[in-house]
C-alpha positions as CSV (number, residue, x, y, z in Angstrom):
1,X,0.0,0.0,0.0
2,X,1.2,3.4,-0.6
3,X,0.5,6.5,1.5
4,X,-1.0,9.3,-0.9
5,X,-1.4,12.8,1.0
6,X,-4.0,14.4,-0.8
7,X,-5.9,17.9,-1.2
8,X,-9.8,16.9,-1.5
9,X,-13.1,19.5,-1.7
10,X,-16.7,18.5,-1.2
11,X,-20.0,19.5,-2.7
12,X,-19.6,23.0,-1.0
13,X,-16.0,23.7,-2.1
14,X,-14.6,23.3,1.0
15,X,-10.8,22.1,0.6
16,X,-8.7,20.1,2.9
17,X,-5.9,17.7,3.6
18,X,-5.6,14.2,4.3
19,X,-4.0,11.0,4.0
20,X,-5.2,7.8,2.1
21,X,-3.4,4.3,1.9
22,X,-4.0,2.7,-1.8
23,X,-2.3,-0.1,-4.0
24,X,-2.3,2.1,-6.9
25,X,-3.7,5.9,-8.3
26,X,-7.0,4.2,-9.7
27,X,-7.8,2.8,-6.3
28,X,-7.2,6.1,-4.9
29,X,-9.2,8.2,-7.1
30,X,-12.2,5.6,-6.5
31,X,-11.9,5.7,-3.0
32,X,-12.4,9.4,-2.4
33,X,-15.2,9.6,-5.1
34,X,-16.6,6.9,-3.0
35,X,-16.4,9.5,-0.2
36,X,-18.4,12.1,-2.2
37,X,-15.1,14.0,-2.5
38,X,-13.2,15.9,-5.5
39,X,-9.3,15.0,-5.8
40,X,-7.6,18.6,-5.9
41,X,-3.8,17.1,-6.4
42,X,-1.9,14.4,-4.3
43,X,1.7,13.3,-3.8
44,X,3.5,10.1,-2.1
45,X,3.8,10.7,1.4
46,X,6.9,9.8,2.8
47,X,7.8,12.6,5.0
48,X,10.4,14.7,5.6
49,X,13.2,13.2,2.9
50,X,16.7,14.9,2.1
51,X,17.0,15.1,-2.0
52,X,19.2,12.3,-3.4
53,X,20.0,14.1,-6.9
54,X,21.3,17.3,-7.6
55,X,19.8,19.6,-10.2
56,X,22.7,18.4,-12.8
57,X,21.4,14.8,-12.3
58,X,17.8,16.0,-13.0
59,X,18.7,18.1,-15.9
60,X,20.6,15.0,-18.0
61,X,18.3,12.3,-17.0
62,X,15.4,14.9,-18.5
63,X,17.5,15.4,-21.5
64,X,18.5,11.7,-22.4
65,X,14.4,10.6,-21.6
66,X,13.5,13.5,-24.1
67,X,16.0,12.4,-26.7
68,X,15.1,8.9,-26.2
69,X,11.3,9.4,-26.4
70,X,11.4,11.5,-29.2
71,X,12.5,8.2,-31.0
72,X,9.8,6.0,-30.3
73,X,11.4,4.5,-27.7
74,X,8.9,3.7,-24.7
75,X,9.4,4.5,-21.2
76,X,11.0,1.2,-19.8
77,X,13.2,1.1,-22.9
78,X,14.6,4.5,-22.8
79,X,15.1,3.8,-19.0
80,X,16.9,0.6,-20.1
81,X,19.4,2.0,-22.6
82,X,20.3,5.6,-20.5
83,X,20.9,3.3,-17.3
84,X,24.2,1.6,-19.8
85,X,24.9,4.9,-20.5
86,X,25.1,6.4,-16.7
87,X,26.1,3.1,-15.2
88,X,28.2,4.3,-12.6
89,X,27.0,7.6,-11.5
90,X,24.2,9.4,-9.2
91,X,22.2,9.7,-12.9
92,X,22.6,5.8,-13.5
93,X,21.1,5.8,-9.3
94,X,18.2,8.0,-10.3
95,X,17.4,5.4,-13.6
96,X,18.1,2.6,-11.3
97,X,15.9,3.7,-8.9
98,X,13.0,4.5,-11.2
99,X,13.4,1.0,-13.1
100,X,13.2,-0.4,-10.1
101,X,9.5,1.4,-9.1
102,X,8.8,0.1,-12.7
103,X,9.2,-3.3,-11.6
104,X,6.9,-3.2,-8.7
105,X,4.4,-2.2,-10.7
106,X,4.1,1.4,-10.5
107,X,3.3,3.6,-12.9
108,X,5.9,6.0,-14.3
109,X,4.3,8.8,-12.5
110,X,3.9,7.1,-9.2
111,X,7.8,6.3,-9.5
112,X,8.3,10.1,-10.0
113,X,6.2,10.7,-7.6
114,X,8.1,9.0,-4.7
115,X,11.2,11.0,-5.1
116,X,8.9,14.2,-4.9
117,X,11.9,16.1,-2.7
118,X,14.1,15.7,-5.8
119,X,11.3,16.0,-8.8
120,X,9.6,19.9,-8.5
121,X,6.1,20.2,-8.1
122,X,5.7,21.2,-11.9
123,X,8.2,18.5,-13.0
124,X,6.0,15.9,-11.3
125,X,2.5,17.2,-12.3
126,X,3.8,17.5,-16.5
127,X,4.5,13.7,-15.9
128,X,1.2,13.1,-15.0
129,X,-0.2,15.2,-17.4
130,X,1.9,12.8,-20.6
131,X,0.9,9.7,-18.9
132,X,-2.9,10.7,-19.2
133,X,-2.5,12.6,-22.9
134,X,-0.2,9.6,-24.0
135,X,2.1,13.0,-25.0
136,X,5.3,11.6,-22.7
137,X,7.8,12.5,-25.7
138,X,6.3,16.2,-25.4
139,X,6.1,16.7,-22.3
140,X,10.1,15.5,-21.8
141,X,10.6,17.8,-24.7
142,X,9.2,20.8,-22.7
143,X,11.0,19.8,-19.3
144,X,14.0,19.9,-21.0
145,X,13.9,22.9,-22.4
146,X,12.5,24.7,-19.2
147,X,15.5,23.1,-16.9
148,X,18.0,24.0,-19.7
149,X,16.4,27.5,-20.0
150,X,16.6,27.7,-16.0
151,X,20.2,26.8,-16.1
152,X,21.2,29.6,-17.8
153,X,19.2,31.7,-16.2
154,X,20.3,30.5,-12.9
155,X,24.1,30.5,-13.8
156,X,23.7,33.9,-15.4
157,X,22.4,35.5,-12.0
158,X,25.0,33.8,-10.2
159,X,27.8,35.1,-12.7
160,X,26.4,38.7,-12.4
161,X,26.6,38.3,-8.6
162,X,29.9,36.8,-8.2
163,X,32.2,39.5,-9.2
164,X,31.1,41.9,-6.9
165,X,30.7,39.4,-3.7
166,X,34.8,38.7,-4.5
167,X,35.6,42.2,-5.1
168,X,34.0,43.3,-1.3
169,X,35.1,40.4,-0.1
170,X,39.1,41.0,-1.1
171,X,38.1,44.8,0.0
172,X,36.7,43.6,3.2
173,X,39.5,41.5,4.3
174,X,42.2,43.5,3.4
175,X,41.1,46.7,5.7
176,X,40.0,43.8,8.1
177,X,44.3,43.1,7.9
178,X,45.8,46.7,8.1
179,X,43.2,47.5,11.0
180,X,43.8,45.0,13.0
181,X,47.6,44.0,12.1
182,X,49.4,46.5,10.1
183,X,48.1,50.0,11.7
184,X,48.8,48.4,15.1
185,X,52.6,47.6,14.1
186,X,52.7,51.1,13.2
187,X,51.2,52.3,16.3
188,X,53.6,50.3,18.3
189,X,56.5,51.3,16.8
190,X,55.8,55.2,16.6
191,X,54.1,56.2,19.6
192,X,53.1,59.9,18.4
193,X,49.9,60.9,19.2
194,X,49.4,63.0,15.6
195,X,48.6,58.6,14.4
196,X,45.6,58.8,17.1
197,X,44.1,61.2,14.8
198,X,45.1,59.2,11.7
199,X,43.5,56.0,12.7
200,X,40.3,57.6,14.2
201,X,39.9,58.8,10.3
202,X,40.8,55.4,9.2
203,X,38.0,54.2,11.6
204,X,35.5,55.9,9.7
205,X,36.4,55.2,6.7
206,X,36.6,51.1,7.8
207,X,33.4,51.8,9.3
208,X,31.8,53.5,5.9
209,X,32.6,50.4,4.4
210,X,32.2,47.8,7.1
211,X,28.6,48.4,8.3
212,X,26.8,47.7,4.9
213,X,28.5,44.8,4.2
214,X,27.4,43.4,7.3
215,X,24.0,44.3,6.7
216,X,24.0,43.0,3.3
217,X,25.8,39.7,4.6
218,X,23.0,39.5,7.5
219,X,20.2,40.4,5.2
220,X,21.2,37.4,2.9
221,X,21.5,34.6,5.6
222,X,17.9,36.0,6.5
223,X,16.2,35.1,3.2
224,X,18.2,32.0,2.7
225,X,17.5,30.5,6.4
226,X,13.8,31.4,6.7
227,X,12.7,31.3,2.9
228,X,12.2,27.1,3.7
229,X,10.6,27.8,6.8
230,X,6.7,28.4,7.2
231,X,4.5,30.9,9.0
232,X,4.5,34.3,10.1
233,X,8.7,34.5,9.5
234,X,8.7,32.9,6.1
235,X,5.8,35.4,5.4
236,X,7.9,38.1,6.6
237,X,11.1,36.7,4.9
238,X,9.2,36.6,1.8
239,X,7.7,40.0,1.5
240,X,11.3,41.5,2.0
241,X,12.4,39.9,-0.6
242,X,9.9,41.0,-3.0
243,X,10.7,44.6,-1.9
244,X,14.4,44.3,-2.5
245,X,14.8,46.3,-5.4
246,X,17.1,44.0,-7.7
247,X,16.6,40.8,-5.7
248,X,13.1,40.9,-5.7
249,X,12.5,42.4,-8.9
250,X,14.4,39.1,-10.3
251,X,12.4,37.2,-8.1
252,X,9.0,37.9,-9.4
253,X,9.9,37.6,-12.9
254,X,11.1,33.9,-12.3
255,X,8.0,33.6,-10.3
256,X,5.6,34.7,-13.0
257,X,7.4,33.0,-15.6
258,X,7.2,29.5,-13.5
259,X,3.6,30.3,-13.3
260,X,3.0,31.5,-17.4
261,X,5.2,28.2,-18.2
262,X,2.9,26.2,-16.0
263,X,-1.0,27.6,-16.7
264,X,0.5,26.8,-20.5
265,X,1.4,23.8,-20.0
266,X,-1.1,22.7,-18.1
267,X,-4.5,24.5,-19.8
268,X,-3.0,23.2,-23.4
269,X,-3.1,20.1,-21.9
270,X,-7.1,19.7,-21.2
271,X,-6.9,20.9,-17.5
272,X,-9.6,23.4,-15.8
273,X,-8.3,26.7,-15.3
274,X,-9.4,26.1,-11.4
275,X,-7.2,23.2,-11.6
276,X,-4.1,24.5,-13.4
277,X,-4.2,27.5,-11.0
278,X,-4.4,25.0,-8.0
279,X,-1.1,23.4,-9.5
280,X,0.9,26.2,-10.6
281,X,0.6,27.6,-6.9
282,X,3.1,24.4,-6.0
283,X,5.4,25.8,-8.3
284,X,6.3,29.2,-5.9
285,X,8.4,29.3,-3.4
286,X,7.1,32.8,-1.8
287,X,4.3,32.3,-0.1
288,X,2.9,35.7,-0.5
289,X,2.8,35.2,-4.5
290,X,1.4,31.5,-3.5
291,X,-1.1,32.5,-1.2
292,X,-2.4,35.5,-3.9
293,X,-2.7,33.0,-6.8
294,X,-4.4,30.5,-4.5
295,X,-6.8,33.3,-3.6
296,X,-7.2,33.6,-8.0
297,X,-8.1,30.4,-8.2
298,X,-11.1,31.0,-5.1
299,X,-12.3,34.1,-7.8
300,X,-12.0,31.9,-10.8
301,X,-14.5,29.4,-9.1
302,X,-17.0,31.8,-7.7
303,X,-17.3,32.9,-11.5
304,X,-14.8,36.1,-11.5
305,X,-13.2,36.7,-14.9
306,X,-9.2,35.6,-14.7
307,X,-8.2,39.1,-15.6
308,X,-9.8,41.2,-13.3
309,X,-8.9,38.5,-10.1
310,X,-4.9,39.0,-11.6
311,X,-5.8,43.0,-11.6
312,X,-7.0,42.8,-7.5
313,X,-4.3,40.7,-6.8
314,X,-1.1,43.7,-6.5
315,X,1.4,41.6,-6.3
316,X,2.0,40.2,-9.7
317,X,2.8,42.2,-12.8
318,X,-0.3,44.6,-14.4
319,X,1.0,43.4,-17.5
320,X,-0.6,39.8,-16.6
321,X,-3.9,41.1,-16.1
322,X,-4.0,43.3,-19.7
323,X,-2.6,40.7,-21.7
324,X,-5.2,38.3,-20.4
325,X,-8.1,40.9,-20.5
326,X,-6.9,40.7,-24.2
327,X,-6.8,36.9,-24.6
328,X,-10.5,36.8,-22.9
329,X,-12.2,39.0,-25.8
330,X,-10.4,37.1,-27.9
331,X,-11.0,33.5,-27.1
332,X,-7.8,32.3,-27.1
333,X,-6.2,32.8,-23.3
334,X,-3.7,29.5,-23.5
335,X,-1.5,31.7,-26.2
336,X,-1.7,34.9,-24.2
337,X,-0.2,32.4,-21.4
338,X,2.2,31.3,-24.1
339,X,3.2,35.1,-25.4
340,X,3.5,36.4,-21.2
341,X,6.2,33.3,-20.9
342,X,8.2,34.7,-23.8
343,X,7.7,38.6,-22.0
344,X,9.2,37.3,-18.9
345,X,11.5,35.1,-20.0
346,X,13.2,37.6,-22.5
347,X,12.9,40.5,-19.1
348,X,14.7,38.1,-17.1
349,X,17.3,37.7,-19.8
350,X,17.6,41.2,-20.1
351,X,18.0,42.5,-16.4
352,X,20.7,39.6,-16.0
353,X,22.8,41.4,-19.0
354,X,22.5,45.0,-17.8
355,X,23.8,43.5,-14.3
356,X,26.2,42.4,-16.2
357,X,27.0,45.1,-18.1
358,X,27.0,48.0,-15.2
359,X,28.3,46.1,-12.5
360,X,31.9,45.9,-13.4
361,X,32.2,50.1,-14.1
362,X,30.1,50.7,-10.9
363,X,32.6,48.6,-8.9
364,X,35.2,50.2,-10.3
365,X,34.2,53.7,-9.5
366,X,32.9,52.8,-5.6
367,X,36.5,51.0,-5.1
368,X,38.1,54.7,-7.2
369,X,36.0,56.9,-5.0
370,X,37.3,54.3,-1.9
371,X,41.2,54.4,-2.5
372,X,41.0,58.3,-3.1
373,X,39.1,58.6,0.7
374,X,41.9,56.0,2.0
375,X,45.0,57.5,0.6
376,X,43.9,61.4,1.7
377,X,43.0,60.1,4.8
378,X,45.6,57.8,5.7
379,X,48.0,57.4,3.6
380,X,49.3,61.1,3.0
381,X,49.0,61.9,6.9
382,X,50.9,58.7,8.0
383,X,53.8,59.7,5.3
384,X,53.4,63.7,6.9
385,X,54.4,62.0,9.7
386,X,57.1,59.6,9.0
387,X,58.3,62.9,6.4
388,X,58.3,65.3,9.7
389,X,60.3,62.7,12.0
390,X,63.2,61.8,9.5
């Protein structure tokens, strides 16, 4: 038996939470409409579970099952020939592992489905959606483009922030070194009290420099140590982030993409709108955004029109809500989903090169303006000094 935790609503669209124990996803979808209840979305519970398989793993076991299933080949048999292929690494351990929830008789899905803290919620749910469409080589083909996609958006971010996280971090420890080593020696060796005055100017300038990098530094390890926690802190945690003004800027426009990408995916696919909304919600990590397109879905069911319950809803882009107004007089809102994926996908792309592009001259002027303060400052008085003693 395997333990599903499940999302049900009755006949008054109330929604809730609970566990069920069933052979198979069949048996569980006929025992809750037994119940009189309305499957929302369900998962494999097995608890808290560390992930197994990095993102690399992920991204090349997506890319081989595309390639394979784009020739025909069916599940188990493009399972078969990738695990000769990564025999004896963690992506050859993910195959093995899936082969092996083949063999037991589960379906593909449900084998996904058991490593749901490796899989992402919208990596899991586009299985589903090719196992019921018979579409698997389409689907795989659309992972693999959305991981490869995120890659290099994800190693483009981290690029533009590296270079100036080493620059203040060579900064930082070298005025760490001459104020707690060097301008001691000199102090030591030259007791005059004209240096007093020279290192209570180099104090402020350390200072200057010091205090935002420690609030910068402390506002980071806030986000990253509370953004996996839940409740009133995450809630906090979250809504600072979305008011940072680069950070969070770059943080909605992944989240609306993730959420464009998915209500496409997903709507093309035969789903409700209620329901697609439902699942792109798993697809957000900030709760606030979650929490604003669960309260979408709530209007989309009482019979509100999707564009004016994106228009209430602040949070997300005004863009959204146009563009769908559009697609809704139209008729066609799955490729105004489609075109709003491009839009964000081609901002994100965008921002990332200008950070790119203006960090490296910004740098250098704020570590110019720097070096001018320290050598007026320090450097000319200390050698007035030295100068007036020889």
């Amino acid at each position: 038996m395997i333990r599903y935790k499940c999302r049900v609503s009755d006949s008054t669209g109330k929604i809730s939470e609970s566990l069920y124990n069933a052979p198979s996803q069949q048996a569980l979808i006929k025992q809750i409409n037994d119940e009189s209840l309305y499957l929302i979305s369900f998962r494999i519970d097995q608890g808290k579970k560390k992930k197994r398989f990095s993102k690399k793993v992920i991204l090349d076991f997506t890319d081989t099952m595309a390639l394979m299933l784009e020739a025909g080949i069916t599940i188990r048999d493009a399972l078969k020939v990738s695990s000769a292929t990564f025999k004896d690494n963690k992506t050859g351990e993910l195959i093995a592992t899936l082969s092996d929830s083949l063999n037991k008789g589960r379906s593909f899905p449900e084998a996904i489905e058991e490593l749901h803290s490796d899989f992402p919620p919208l990596y899991r749910g586009m299985v589903k959606i090719g196992d019921n469409t018979g579409s698997m080589d389409e689907v795989f083909g659309k992972l693999s483009k959305y991981l490869n996609d995120e890659k290099i958006m994800r190693e483009k971010i981290q690029g533009a922030l590296m270079y100036p996280i080493l620059v203040l971090s060579v900064l930082f420890l070298g005025l760490t070194g001459v104020f707690f080593y060097v301008f001691p020696k000199i102090r030591k060796t030259f007791a005059i009290d004209t240096l007093d005055v020279v290192f209570q100017r180099f104090q402020v300038l350390m200072f200057s420099v010091f205090i935002p990098l420690v609030l910068i530094i402390l506002f980071i390890l806030f986000i990253v140590l509370f953004s996996g926690n839940s409740g009133k802190v995450k809630t906090f945690a979250d809504g600072v982030l979305l008011k940072s003004p680069l950070i969070g800027r770059i943080n909605l426009l992944r989240s609306s993409l993730n959420i464009m990408f998915s209500l496409e995916v997903l709507t093309s696919s035969g789903y409700p709108l209620e329901t697609a909304l439902n699942e792109s919600s798993s697809v957000l990590s900030n709760k606030l955004l979650k929490e604003a397109l669960l309260r979408i879905r709530k209007a989309i069911i009482s019979g509100e029109k999707l564009s004016s319950a994106f228009e209430r809803e602040t949070l997300f882009p005004l863009r959204m809500s146009l563009w769908i107004a559009i697609g809704e007089a139209s008729g066609n809102v799955g490729r105004v989903f489609s075109q709003l994926r491009v839009y964000f996908q081609g901002e994100l792309d965008k921002m990332t090169s200008r950070i790119m592009l203006l960090v490296e001259p910004v740098l250098i002027v704020l570590v110019g303006v720097f070096m001018i303060l320290f050598v007026v400052l320090f450097v000319v008085p200390l050698f007035g000094i030295f100068g007036a003693i020889l």
